[in-house]
C-alpha positions in Angstrom: 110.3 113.3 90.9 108.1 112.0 93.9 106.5 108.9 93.0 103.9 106.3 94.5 103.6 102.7 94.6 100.5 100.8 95.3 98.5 97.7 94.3 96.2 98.3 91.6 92.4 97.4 92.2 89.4 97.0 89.4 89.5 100.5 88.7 92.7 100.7 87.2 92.1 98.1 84.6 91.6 100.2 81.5 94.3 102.1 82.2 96.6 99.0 83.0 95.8 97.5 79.5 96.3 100.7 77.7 99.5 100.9 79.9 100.4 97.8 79.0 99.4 97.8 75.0 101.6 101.1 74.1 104.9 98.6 75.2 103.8 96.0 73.0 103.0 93.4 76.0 99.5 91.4 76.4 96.7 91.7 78.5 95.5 88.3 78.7 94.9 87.3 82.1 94.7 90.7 83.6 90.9 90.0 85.2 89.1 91.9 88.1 90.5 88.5 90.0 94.2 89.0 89.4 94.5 92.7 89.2 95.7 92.7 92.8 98.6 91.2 91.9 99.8 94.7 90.1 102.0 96.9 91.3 101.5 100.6 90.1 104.0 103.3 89.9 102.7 106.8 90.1 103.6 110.5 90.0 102.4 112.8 92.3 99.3 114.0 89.6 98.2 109.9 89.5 99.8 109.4 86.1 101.0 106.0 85.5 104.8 105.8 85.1 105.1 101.9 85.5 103.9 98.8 85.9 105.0 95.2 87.8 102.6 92.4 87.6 102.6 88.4 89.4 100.9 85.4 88.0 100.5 83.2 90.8 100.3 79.5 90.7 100.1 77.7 94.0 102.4 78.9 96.0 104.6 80.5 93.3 104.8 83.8 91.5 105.7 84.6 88.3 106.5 87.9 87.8 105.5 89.4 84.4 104.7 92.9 82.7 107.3 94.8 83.5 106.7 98.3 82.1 108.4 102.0 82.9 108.0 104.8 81.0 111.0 106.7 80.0 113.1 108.7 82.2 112.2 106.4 85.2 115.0 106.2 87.6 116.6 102.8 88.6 116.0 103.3 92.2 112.2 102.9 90.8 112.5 99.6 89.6 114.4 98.2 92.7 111.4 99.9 95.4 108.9 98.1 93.0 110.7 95.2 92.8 110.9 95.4 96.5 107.1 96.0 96.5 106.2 92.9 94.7 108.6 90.9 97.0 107.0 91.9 99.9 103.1 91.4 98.1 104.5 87.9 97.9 105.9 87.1 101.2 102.5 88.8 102.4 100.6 86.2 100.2 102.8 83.0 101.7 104.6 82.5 98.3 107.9 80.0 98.3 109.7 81.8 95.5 109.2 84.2 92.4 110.1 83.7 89.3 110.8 85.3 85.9 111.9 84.8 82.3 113.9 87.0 80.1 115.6 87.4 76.8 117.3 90.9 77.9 120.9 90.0 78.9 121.5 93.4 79.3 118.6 92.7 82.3 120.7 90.1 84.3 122.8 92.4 86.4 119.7 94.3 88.0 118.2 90.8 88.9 121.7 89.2 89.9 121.3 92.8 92.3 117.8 91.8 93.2 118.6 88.6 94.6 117.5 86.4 91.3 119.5 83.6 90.6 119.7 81.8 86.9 117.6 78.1 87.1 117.0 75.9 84.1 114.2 75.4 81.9 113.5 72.4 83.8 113.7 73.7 86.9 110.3 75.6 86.5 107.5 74.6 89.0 105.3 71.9 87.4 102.5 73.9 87.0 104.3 76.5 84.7 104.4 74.5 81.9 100.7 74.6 81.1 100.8 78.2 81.6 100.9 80.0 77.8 103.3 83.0 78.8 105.8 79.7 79.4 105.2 77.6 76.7 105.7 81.2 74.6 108.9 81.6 76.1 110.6 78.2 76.1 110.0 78.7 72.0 112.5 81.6 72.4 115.8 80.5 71.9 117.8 83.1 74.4 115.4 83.1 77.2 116.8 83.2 80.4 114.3 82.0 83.8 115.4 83.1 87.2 114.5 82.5 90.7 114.2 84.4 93.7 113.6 82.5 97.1 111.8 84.3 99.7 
């Protein structure tokens, strides 16, 4: 199946935040401000068959919302991963970063260049973010970096 990836833009935001409600995963901070810093993956009929989204503080990304529907293939995720590296190189961003619980994850972002920090190793500025405080509550969360 031919697919498309693009940023998503004001228009998309209902559609983002149902998107991103049917897998369980919050809206809060999706504005008309930060919705450029979404990554939409399409069919050829403009259905939405994924999602990548960046938080950006300073001169840092964190990447968050990742969503695909089912039957996406893994060579998907990689060109939107790619997508959202090049979004932040284009944006003059030191690193990106991400957390996870999802071992079963770690290979596809050992593949995607991501290397395992600790929770102290986090930009300063990501503590007073809530997504963070959230996840160093969670006992087997994982954060990983990616230099660019």
């Amino acid at each position: 199946m031919q697919v498309l990836i693009r940023k998503a833009n004001k228009e998309d935001l209902p559609c983002l935040r149902e998107f991103l409600a049917r897998a369980n995963l919050g809206t809060d901070g999706l504005t008309d401000e930060t919705v450029g810093y979404f990554l939409l993956l399409e069919d050829v009929d403009g259905s939405l068959k994924g999602t990548l989204g960046m938080e950006v503080i300073e001169d840092f990304g964190l990447l968050r919302s990742l969503v695909v529907s089912p039957g996406q293939a893994e060579k998907e995720i990689f060109v939107l991963f790619d997508y959202m590296v090049q979004l932040a190189n284009e944006r003059g961003m030191k690193s990106i970063y991400l957390a996870t619980n999802k071992r079963a994850a770690l290979t596809l972002f050992d593949l995607l260049g991501f290397q395992r920090i600790g929770r102290g190793d986090l930009p300063s500025p990501f503590y007073h973010l809530e997504h963070i405080r959230h996840v160093l509550n969670v006992d087997n969360s994982l954060f990983l970096k990616l230099s660019i």
